[in-house]
C-alpha positions as CSV (number, residue, x, y, z in Angstrom):
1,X,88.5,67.0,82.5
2,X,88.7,65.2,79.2
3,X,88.4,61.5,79.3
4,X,90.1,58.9,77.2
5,X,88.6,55.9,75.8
6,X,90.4,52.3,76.3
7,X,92.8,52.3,73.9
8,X,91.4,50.4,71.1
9,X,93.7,47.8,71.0
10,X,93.4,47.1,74.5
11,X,92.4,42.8,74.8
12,X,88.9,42.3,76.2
13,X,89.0,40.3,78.5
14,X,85.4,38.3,80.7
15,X,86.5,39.9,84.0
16,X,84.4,42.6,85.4
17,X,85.0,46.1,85.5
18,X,86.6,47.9,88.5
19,X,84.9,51.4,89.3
20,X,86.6,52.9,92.0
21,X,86.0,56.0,94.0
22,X,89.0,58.4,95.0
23,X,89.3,60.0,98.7
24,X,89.3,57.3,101.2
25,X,89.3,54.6,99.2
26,X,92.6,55.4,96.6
27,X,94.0,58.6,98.7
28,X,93.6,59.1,102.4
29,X,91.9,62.5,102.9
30,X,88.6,61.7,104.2
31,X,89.5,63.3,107.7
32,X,90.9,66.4,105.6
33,X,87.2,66.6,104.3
34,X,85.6,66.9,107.4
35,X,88.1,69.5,109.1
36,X,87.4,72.3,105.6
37,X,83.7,71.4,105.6
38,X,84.5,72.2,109.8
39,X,86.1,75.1,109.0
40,X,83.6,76.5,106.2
41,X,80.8,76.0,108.2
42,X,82.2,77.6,111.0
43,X,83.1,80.8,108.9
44,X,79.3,81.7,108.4
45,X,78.3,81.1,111.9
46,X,77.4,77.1,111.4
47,X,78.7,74.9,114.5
48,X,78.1,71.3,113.6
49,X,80.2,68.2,116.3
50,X,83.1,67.0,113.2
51,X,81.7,63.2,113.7
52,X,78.7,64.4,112.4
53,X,80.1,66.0,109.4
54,X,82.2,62.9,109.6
55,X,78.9,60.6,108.5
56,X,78.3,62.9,105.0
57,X,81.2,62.6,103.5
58,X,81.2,61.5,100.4
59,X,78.0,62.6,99.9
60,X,77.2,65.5,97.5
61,X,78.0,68.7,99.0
62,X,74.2,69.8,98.4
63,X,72.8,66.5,99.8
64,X,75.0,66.5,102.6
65,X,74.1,70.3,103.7
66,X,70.9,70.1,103.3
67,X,70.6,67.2,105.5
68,X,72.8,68.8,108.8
69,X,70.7,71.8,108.5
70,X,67.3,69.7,108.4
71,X,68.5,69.0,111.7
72,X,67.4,72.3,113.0
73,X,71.3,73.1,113.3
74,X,71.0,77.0,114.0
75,X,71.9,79.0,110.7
76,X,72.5,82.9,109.8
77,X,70.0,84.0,107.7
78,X,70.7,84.5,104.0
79,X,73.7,81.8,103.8
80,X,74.4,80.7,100.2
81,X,75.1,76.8,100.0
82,X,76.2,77.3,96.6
83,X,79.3,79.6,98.4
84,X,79.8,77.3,101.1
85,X,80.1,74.2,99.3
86,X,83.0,76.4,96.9
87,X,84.6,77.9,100.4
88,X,85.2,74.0,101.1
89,X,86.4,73.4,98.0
90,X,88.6,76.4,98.6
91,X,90.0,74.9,101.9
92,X,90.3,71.5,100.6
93,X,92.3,72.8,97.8
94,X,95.1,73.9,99.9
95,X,95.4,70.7,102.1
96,X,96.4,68.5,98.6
97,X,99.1,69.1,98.4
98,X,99.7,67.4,102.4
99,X,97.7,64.2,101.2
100,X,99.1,60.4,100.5
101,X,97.5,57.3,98.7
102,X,96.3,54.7,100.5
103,X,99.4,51.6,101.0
104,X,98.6,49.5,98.0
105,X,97.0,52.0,96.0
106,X,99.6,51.8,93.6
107,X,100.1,48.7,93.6
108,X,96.5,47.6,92.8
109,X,95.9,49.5,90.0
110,X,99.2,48.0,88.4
111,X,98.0,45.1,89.1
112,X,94.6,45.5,87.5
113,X,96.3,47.1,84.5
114,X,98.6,44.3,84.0
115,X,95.5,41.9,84.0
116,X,93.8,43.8,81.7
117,X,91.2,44.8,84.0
118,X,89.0,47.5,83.0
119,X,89.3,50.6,85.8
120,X,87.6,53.7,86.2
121,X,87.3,56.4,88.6
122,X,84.2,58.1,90.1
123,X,83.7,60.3,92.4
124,X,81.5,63.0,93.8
125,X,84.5,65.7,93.9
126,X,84.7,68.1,91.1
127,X,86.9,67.7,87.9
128,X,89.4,70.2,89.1
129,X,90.2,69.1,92.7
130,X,89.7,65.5,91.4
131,X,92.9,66.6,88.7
132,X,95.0,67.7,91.7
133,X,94.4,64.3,93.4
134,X,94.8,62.1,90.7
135,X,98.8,63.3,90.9
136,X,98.7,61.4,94.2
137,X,98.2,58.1,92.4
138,X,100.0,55.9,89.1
139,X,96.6,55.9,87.3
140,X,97.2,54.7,84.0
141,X,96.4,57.3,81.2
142,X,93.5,55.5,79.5
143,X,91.0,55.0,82.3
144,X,88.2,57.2,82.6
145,X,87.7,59.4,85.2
146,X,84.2,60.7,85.9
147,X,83.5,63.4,88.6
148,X,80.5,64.6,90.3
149,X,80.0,67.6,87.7
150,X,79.7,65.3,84.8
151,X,76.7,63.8,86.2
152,X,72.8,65.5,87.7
153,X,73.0,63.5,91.2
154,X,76.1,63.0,92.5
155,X,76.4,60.1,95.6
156,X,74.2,58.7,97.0
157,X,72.7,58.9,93.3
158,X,74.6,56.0,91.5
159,X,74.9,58.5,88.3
160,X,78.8,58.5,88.3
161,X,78.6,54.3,88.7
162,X,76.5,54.4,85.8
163,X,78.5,56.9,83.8
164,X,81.6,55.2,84.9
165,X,80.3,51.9,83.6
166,X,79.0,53.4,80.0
167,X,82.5,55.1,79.4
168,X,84.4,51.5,80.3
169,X,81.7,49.8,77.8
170,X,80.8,47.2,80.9
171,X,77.3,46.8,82.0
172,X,77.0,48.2,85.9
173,X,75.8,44.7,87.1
174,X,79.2,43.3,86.0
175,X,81.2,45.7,87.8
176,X,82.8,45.8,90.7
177,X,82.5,48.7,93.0
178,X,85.2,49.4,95.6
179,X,84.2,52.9,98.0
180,X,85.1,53.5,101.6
181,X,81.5,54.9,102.6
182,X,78.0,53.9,102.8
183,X,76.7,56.3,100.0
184,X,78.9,54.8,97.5
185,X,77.8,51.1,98.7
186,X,74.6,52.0,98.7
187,X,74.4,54.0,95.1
188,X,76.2,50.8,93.5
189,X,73.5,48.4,95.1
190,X,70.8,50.4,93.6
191,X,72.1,48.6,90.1
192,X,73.1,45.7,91.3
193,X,77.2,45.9,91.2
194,X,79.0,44.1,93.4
195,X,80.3,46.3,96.5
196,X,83.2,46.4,97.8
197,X,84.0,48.5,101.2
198,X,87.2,49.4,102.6
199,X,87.6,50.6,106.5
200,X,90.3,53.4,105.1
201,X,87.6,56.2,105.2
202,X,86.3,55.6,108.9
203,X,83.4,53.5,108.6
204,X,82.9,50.7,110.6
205,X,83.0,47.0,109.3
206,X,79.3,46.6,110.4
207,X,78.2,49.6,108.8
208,X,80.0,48.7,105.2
209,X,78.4,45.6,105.4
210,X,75.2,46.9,106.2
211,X,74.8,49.2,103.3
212,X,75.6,46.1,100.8
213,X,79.0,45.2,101.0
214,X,80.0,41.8,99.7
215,X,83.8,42.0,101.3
216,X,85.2,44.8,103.6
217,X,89.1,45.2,103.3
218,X,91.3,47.7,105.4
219,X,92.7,49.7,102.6
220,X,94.4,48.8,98.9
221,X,97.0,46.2,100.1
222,X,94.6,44.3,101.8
223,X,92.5,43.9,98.8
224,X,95.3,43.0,96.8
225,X,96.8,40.5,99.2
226,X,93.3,38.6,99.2
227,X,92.2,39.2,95.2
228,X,91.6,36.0,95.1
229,X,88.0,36.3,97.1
230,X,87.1,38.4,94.4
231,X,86.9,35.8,91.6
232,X,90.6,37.0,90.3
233,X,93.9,35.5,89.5
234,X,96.7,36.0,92.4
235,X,99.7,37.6,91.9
C-alpha cells in the first residue's frame, strides 16, 4: 500500500497525534475474526472454544498461534502456520464485504481532520485486507496507513505505533493511541503514548484499563461526545 505524506501545506498544529488501529476500534469485525480463525483452525483438525480465540485477536497471527497451540491444544502433524494464518485471511476476505464502521467512526475522523489533527492508522492486518477495509471508512487521503507487513513484530510489538508515529513526523510519547484490545494498549505503553481503549472489540472495561488505558469509551461517538477529557477542543 503506498502511503502519503501530510500534505505539505497542511498547518502544524501542538496537539498530539492520533494513531488509531482499524478492526474493532474504527470497523466492527472483531467477532468476524474469531469465527475464520474458528473456521481455519477447524479445517486442519484444530478445535480451540471461540472465547479463547476471542482473547488473541489482534495479536499477530504468528504470535497468536503459537500461543493456543503452547497450550498443548491437540494438532495434526505437519500443519503449516504460514498456510493457516493465509486460509484466515482467505475467510476473512469474503466476510468484508458484510462489515460496518463503528457509529461515530466517521464522524471522528472528520472531526480530527477539521482540527487539523494528525491521524494515522495501524494495524496488524495485512496491506491488502487492510485496503478492502479502509472502503468501510471516510479516511481522508493523506494519512498514513501502516499495516502489519510494513513492520518485523506486529502487536503486541509496538512496531506499527512506532512506524505510525515516524510517518506522521510526531514523537510516540506525544501521541495518542486509541485500540479496542489489550495488545494494542499494551504495545503503545511500551513507549509511553497515551492509551486509549474502546469496549467495541469485546474487552472488558477492567481489562482496558488494566493493560494501561488512560480513558475507556464504548465505541467512536462516545469518544467524540466526550473529546473534551482528552485535552481537545469540543465540537
Amino acid at each position: 500500500m503506498k502511503h502519503q505524506q501530510p500534505r505539505s501545506g497542511r498547518k502544524r498544529t501542538d496537539l498530539p497525534g492520533f494513531l488509531f488501529d482499524l478492526d474493532g476500534t474504527l470497523i466492527d469485525g472483531v467477532y468476524q475474526h474469531v469465527t475464520t480463525w474458528s473456521q481455519a483452525l477447524h479445517s486442519v483438525g484444530i478445535v480451540i472454544p471461540q472465547w479463547k480465540i476471542h482473547r488473541r485477536v489482534g495479536m499477530s497471527g504468528k504470535a497468536f498461534l503459537n500461543e493456543l497451540l503452547r497450550e498443548g491444544v491437540p494438532t495434526p502433524k505437519g500443519v503449516d502456520l504460514d498456510e493457516l494464518e493465509q486460509k484466515h485471511d482467505t475467510l476473512f476476505s469474503h466476510t468484508i464485504p458484510s462489515l460496518q464502521r463503528l457509529p461515530g467512526t466517521n464522524e471522528l475522523l472528520q472531526y480530527l481532520s477539521r482540527n487539523k489533527i494528525r491521524i494515522a492508522i495501524a494495524t496488524t492486518g495485512g496491506r491488502k485486507a487492510t485496503s478492502a477495509l479502509l472502503k468501510i471508512i471516510k479516511l481522508p487521503a493523506e494519512f498514513p496507513v501502516l499495516t502489519g507487513d510494513d513492520v518485523k513484530k506486529a502487536k503486541p510489538s509496538p512496531d506499527v505505533f512506532v512506524a505510525a508515529a515516524k510517518k506522521l513526523h510526531v514523537p510516540i510519547e506525544d501521541c495518542i493511541i486509541v485500540g479496542d484490545s489489550v495488545w494494542d494498549l499494551l504495545a503503545a505503553g511500551r513507549k509511553s503514548a497515551l492509551n486509549v481503549g474502546l469496549l467495541s472489540g469485546g474487552f472488558g472495561q477492567a481489562e482496558l484499563e488494566g493493560a494501561g488505558a488512560f480513558r475507556v469509551y464504548s465505541d467512536p461517538a462516545d469518544l467524540l461526545m466526550l473529546i473534551e477529557q482528552l485535552g481537545l477542543p469540543g465540537e
